[in-house]
N, C-alpha and C positions, 0 to 999 in steps of 0.2 A: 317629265323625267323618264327615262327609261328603266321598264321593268323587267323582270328577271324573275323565272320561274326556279329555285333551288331544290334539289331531290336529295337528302341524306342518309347516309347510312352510319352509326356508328360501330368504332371498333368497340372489342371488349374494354377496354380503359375507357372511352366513352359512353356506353352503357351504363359502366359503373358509376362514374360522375352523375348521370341521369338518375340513378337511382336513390344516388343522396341527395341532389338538388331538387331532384322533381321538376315537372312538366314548365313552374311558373318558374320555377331561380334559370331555366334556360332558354326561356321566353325574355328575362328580362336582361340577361346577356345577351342575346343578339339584337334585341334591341338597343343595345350602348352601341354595339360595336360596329351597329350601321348607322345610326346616330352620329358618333364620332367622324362619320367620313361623309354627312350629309346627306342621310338617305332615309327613308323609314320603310317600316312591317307592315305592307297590306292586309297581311293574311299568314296565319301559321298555327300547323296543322300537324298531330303525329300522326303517326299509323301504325299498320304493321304487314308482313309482307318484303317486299324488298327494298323499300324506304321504312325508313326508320320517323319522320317525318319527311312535309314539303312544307316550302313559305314562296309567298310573292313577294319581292322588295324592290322599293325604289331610290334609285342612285342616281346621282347629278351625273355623272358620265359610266361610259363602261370599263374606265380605270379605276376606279373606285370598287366597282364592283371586284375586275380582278385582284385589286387590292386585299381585298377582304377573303377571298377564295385562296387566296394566297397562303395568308395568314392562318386559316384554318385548315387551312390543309400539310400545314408547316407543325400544327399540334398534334397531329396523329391520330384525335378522338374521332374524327370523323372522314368518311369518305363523300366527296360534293358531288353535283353538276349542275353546274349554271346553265339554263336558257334563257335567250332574250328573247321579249314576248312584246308583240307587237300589234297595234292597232288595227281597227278595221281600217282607220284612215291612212294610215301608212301602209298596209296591203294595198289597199285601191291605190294609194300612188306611186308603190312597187308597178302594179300591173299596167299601168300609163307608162313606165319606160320601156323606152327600145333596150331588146338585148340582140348586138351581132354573135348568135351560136352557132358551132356547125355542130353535129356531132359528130363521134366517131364513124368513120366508115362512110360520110356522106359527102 
């Protein structure tokens, strides 16, 4: 399944949520709502700093994913960014393809 490194920040209305829910009522919200779209929580982690947390989750595809980044970024509480986080084994089979590049100016 492909994973996804998430970086969060939330707004002031988000925060506030956080601070009535606490750490676990918003652990086990994103856990439904990658649930629901066949995916699950590697990992997830707050901080502080310029994420507010990060998580790693994994989703059957990466429609799914933007599905979800969608939707929460459609409630305003938070600001996202999704990366997709990839294998050693899928690096080394990046690196086995031919790429035809020029560069600029060459």
């Amino acid at each position: 399944m492909p994973k996804f490194l998430i970086q969060a920040t939330y707004t002031s209305e988000g925060a506030k949520g956080l601070l009535r829910e606490g750490g676990a009522g918003r652990r086990a919200a994103v856990e439904q709502v990658v649930a629901g779209l066949g995916g699950t929580v590697e990992a997830m982690y707050f901080s502080f700093g310029e994420d507010d947390f990060v998580c790693v989750l994994d989703f059957p595809d990466p429609v799914s994913m933007a599905a979800v980044s969608l939707g929460v970024k459609a409630s305003g509480a938070l600001h996202t960014r999704a990366t997709p986080l990839l294998t050693l084994e899928e690096i080394d089979e990046a690196t086995r393809r031919q790429v035809d590049f020029r560069p600029p100016g060459a």
